[in-house]
C-alpha positions as CSV (number, residue, x, y, z in Angstrom):
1,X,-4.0,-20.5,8.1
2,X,-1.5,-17.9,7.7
3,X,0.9,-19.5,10.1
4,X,0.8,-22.8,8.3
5,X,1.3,-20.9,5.1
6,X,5.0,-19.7,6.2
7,X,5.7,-22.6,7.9
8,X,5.5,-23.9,4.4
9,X,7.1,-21.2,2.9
10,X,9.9,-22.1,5.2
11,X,10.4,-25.1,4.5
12,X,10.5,-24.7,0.7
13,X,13.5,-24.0,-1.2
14,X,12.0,-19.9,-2.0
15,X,14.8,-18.0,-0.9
16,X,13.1,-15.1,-2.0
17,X,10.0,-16.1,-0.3
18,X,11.8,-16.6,2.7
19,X,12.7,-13.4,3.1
20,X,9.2,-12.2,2.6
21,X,8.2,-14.6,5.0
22,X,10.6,-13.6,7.4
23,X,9.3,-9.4,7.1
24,X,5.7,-11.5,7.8
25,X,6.9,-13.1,11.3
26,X,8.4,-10.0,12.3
27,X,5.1,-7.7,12.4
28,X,2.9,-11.2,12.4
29,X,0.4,-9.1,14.9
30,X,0.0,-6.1,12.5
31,X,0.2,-8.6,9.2
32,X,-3.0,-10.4,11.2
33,X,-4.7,-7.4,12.3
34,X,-4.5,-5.9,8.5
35,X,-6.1,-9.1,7.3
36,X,-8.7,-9.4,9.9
37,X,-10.1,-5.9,10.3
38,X,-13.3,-4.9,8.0
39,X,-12.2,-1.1,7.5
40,X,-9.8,-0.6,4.5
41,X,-7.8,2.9,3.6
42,X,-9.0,2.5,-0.4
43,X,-11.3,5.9,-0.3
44,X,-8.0,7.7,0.9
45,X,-6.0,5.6,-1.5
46,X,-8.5,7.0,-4.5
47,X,-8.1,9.9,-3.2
48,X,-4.5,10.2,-3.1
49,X,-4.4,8.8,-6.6
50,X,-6.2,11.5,-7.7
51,X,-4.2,14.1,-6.7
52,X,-1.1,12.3,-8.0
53,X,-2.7,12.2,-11.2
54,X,-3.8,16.2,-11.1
55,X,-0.2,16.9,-10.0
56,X,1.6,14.7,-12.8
57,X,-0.7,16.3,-15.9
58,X,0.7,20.2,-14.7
59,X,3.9,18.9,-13.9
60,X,6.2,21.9,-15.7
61,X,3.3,24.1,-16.6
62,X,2.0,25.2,-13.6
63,X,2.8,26.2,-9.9
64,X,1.1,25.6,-6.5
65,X,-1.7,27.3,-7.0
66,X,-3.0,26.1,-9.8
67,X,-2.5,22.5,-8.4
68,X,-4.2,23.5,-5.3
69,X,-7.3,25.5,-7.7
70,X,-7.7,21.7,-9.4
71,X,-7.8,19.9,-6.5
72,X,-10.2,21.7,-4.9
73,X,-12.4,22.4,-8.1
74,X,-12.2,18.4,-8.9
């Protein structure tokens, strides 16, 4: 499915979709793998958002070590 999918990208007139089509072909094992494994990375993702979102509300009033006191505490 996903090969028919940028054989018709290809032969549409996308340019921009080419290029992303193009990207696709070049890693098309890792592209397929990613789609066909059950695992996903979105706990780590929440988590990561989290932190970003702890770091960016004491951005200018605080140091490290309060970051690293919310983090832990949250």
């Amino acid at each position: 499915m996903l090969s028919q999918w940028l054989i018709d990208i290809q032969s549409d007139d996308l340019p921009r979709l080419h290029n992303f089509a193009t990207g696709l072909q070049r890693d098309l094992a890792a592209v397929t793998a990613g789609l066909a494994r059950p695992w996903d990375s979105g706990a780590v993702e929440g988590h990561v958002n989290r932190i970003k979102m702890l770091k960016r509300q004491t951005f200018g009033r605080a140091g490290f070590r309060l970051l690293r006191k919310r983090v832990l505490l949250s």
